[in-house]
C-alpha positions in Angstrom: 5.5 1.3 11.0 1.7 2.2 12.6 -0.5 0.2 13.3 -4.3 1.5 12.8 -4.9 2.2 16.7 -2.4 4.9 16.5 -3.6 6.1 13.5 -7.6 6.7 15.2 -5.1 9.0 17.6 -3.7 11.5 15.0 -4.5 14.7 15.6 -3.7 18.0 14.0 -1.7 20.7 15.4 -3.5 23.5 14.7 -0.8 26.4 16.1 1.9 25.1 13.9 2.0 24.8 9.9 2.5 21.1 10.3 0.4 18.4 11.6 1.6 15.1 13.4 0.4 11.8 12.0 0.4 8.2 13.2 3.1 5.1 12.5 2.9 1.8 11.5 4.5 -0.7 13.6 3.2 -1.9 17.1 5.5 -2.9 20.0 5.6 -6.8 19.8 6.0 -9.8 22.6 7.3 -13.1 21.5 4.5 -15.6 21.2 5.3 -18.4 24.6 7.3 -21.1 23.7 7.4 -24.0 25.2 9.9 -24.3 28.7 13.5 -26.1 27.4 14.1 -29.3 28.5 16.9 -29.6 30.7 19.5 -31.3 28.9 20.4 -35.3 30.8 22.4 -37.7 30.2 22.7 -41.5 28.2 23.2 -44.8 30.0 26.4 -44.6 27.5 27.5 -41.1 29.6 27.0 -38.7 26.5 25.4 -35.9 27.3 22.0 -35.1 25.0 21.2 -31.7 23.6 17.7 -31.1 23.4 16.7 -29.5 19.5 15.6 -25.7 19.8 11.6 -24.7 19.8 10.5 -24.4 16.6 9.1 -21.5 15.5 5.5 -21.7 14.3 4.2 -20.7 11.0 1.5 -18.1 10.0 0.2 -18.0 6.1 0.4 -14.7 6.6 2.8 -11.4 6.4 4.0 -9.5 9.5 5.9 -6.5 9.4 8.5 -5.3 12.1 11.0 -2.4 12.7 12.6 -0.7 15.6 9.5 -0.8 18.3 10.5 -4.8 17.9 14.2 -4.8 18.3 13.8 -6.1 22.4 12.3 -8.8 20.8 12.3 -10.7 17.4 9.4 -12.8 16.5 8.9 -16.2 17.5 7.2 -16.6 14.0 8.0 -17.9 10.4 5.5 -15.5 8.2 4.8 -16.1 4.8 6.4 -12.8 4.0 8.0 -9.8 6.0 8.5 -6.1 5.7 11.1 -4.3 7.3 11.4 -0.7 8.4 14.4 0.6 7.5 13.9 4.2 9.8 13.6 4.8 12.9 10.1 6.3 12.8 11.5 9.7 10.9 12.8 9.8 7.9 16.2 11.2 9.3 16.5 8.4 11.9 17.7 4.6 10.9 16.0 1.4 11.8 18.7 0.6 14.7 18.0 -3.4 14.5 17.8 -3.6 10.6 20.5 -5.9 10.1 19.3 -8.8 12.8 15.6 -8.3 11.4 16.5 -8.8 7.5 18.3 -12.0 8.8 14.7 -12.7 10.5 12.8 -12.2 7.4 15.2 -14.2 5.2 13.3 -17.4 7.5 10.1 -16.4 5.3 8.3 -19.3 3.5 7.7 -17.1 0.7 4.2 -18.8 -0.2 2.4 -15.6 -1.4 2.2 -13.4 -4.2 4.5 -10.8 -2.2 8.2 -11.2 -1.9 9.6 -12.9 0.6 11.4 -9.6 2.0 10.1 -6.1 1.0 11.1 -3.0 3.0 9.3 0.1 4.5 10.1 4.0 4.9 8.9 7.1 6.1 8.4 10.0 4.9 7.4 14.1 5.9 7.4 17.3 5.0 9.0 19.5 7.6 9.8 22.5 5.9 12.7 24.9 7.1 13.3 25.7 10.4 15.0 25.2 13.2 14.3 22.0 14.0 14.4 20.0 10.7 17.6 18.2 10.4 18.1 19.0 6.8 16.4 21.1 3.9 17.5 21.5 0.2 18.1 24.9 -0.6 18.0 24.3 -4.3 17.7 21.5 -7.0 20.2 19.4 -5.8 21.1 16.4 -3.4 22.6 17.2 0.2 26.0 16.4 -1.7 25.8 18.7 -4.9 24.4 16.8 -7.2 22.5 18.4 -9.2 18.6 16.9 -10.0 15.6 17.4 -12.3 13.0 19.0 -10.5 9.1 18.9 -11.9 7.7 21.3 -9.1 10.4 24.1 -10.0 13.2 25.7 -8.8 14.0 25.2 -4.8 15.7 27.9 -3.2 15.0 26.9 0.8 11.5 27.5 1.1 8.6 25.9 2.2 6.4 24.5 -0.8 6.1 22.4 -3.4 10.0 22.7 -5.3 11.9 22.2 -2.3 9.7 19.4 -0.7 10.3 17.5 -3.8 13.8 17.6 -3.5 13.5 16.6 0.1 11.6 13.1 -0.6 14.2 12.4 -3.0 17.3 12.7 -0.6 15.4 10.5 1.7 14.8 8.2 -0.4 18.4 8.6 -1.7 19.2 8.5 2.4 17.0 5.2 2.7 19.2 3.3 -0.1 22.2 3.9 1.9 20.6 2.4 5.4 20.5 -0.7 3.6 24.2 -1.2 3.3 25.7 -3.1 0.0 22.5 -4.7 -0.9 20.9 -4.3 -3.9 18.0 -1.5 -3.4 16.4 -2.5 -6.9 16.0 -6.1 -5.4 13.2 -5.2 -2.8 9.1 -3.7 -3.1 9.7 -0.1 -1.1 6.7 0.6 0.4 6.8 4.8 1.3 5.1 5.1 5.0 2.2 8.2 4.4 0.8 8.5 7.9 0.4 11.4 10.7 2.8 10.8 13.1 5.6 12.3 10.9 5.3 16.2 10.6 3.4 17.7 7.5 2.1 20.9 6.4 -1.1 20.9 7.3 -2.2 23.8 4.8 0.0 22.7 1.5 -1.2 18.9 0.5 0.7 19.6 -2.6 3.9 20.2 -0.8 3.4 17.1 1.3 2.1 14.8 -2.2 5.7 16.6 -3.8 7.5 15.0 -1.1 6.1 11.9 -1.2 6.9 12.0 -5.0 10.4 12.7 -4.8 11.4 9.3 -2.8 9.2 7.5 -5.4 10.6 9.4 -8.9 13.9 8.3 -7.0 13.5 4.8 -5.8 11.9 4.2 -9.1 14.7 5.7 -11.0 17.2 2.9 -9.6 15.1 0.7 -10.7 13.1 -0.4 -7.7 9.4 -1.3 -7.1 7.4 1.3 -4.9 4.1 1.5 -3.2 2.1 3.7 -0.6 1.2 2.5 2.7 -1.8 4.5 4.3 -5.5 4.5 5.0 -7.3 6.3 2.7 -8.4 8.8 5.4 -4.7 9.5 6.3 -3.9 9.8 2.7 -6.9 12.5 1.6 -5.6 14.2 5.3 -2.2 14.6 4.6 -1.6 14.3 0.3 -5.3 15.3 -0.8 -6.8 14.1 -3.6 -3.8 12.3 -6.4 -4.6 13.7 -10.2 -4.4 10.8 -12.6 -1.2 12.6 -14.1 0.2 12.4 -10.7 3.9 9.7 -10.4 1.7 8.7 -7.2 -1.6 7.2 -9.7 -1.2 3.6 -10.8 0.9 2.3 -7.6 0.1 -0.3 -5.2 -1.5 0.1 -2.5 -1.2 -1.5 1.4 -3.8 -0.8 3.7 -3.5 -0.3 7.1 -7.0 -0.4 9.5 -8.4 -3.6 9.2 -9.9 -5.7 12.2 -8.9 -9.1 11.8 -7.6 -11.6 9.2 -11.3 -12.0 7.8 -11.8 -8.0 7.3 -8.5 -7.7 5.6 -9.4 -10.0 3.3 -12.8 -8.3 2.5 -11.2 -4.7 2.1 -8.9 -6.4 -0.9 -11.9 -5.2 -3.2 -12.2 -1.6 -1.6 -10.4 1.1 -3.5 -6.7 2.0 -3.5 -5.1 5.0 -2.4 -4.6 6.3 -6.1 -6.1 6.2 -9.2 -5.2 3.2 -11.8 -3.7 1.6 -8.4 -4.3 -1.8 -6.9 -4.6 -3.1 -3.3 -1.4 -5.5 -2.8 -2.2 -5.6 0.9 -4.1 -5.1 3.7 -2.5 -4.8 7.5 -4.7 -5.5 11.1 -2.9 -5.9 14.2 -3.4 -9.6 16.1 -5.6 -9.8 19.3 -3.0 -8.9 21.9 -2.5 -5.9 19.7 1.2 -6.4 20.0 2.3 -7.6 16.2 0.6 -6.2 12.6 0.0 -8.9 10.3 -0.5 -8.7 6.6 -3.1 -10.4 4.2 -2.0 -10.4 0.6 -4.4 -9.4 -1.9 -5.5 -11.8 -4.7 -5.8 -10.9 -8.5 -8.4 -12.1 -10.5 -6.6 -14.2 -13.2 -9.4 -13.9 -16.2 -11.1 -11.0 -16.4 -12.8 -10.8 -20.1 -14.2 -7.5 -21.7 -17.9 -8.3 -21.7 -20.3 -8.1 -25.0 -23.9 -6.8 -25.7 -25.7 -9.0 -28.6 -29.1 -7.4 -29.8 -30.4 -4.7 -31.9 -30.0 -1.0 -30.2 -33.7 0.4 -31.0 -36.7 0.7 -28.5 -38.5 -2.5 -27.4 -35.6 -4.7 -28.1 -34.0 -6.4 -25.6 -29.9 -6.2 -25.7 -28.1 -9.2 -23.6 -24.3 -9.3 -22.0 -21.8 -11.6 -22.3 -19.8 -11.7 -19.8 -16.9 -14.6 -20.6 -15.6 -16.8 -18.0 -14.1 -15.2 -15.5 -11.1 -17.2 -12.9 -11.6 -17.6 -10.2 -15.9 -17.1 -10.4 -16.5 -14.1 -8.7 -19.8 -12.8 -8.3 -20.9 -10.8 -11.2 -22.8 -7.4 -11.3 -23.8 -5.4 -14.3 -24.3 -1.8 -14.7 -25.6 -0.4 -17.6 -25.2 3.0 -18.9 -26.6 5.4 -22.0 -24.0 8.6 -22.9 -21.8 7.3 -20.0 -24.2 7.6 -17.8 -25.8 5.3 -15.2 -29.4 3.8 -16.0 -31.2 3.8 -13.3 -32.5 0.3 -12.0 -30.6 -1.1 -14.8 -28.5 -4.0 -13.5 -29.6 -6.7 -15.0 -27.2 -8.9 -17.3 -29.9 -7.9 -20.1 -31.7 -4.7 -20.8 -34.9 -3.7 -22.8 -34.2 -0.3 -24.4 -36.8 2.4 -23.8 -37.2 5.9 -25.7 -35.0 8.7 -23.2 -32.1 6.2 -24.7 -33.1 7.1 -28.6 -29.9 8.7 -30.1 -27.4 7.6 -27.0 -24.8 4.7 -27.3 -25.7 2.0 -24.3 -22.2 0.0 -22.3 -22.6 -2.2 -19.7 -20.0 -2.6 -17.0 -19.6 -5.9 -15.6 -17.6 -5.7 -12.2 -16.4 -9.3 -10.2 -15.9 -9.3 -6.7 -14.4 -12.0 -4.7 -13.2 -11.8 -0.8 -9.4 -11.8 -0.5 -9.1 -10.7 -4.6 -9.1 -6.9 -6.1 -12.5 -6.3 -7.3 -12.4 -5.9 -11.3 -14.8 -3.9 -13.4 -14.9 -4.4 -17.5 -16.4 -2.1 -20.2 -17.8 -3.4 -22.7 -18.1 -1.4 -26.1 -20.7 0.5 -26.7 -23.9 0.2 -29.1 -24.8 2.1 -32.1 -26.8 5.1 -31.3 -30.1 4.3 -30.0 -32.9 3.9 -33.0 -36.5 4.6 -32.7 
């Protein structure tokens, strides 16, 4: 996949109708090891073998794909993503097979699965040099599909693009030979170095959409890989009603193992999402590594005690929360913010006489989603 290096390099092509984007995976050189011992000999005559390096560890994820098949990590990760593509959607991951056996070594000692896989994705439109475009509502072999965005017959836009993600997707589950597709996280690649349409986001979000309605539909778990400038760039801005909302999210663009673990509370790409993961690339810049986002385990709805009438004081709350976070409150009157009010207690004053008060309590903690609760609100203000 990209690493966020490549990603600072996207640029769009303004004389075409598509732009190019960035990928995720860096080129990678085996950490040293240490020289083999030449093998001797006993006093009994039997010649010794000496045991094979052993790998070292890392608590943390790496991902790999093709830019890595001269060279398979020297590491045991705690978890491991594989591309499965070639960096296009049409192309295939041509070391896919010795890098799965790679990532069955994983120690598995994080929230993430011990294998998850990665593919790309585009919107390329008709034309001459697009390997294959649907020219109606139905797979590259017949098969006739439901389509959301309308009828496809060829064109550029929103119908046919739809179709398109779904045939890679469908593409994707055949790449990984007899294994069980529903078995792995598939996290769809959204980045600038595959070819868009850089006037219709909607075409390039109905893509996108496509290989998640079908990865979903066999029953797997999906997520979006991005950063959130390459995802407003390329999908624009996901409606709430959108198949996109409410998935996971993996970050690419952190700095360094600290700074991952700090953007865990930043937002995800889509609304109702939640940050699973957060990628940097290692010193040398030649492997991306992966810190996996931590969830909150209590996070209680929060309470207001107190009479709602001017002059009173009204208190919060807020439960025990687990892990402790750090705690801050934001109260509001109609839904909307009170200014300077972010205090776990607030003293009502007259502009809130006939408006219903809520506070929002919101925990943070580095390396853990942040979490804000509602609590319900007051009777209407009284005088």
């Amino acid at each position: 996949m990209f690493g966020i290096s490549t990603m600072k390099r996207s640029v769009l092509l303004l004389a075409a109708t598509a732009i190019a984007v960035a990928l995720p995976s860096q080129a990678f050189s085996a950490a040293a090891v240490d020289a083999p011992i030449t093998p001797g000999s006993t006093s009994s005559g039997v010649t010794t073998t000496p045991p094979a390096p052993k790998a070292s560890t890392t608590p943390y994820g790496i991902d790999i794909s093709y830019p890595q098949c001269s060279s398979t990590p020297d590491i045991v990760p705690s978890f491991a993503i594989i591309g499965v593509n070639g960096g296009t959607a049409v192309k295939s991951n041509p070391c896919f097979e010795e890098q799965m056996a790679w990532a069955a070594t994983s120690t598995g000692s994080s929230e993430q699965p011990k294998t998850a896989l990665y593919v790309n994705i585009g919107n390329p439109g008709p034309g001459p040099n697009t390997v294959w475009w649907p020219s109606a509502n139905a797979t590259r072999d017949g098969v006739k599909i439901a389509n959301p965005k309308g009828t496809c017959k060829g064109l550029a836009g929103v119908a046919c693009a739809y179709v398109y993600g779904y045939q890679m997707a469908l593409d994707d589950q055949g790449r990984i030979g007899d294994r069980s597709a529903s078995s792995f996280t598939w996290w769809i690649d959204v980045e600038a170095s595959n070819t868009w349409s850089s006037k219709d986001l909607a075409a390039n979000a109905a893509s996108i959409t496509g290989m998640a309605v079908y990865l979903k539909s066999i029953g797997a778990p999906v997520g979006l890989y991005s950063t959130p400038y390459q995802w407003k760039l390329i999908a624009g801005t996901t409606p709430s009603t959108s198949s996109l909302s409410k998935l996971p999210s993996w970050l690419a663009g952190a700095k360094s193992a600290t700074d991952a673990a700090a953007r865990c509370g930043g937002t995800a790409l889509t609304s109702g999402g939640r940050i699973s993961m957060v990628q940097w690339i290692n010193s040398a810049g030649t492997l991306d590594y992966n810190y996996s986002c931590h969830q909150l385990s209590t996070t209680p709805k929060p309470k207001i005690s107190g009479t709602a009438k001017v002059g009173k004081k009204l208190s919060t709350a807020a439960g025990t929360w687990s892990p402790k976070p750090t705690l801050k409150y934001t109260w509001k009157a109609n839904g909307k913010t009170i200014s300077g009010a972010t205090k776990s207690y607030h003293t009502v004053v007259k502009s809130e006489v006939g408006k219903t008060l809520t506070v929002t309590v919101t925990g943070s903690k580095k390396g853990y989603n942040t979490v804000a609760m509602v609590s319900s609100a007051t009777k209407k203000v009284a005088k």
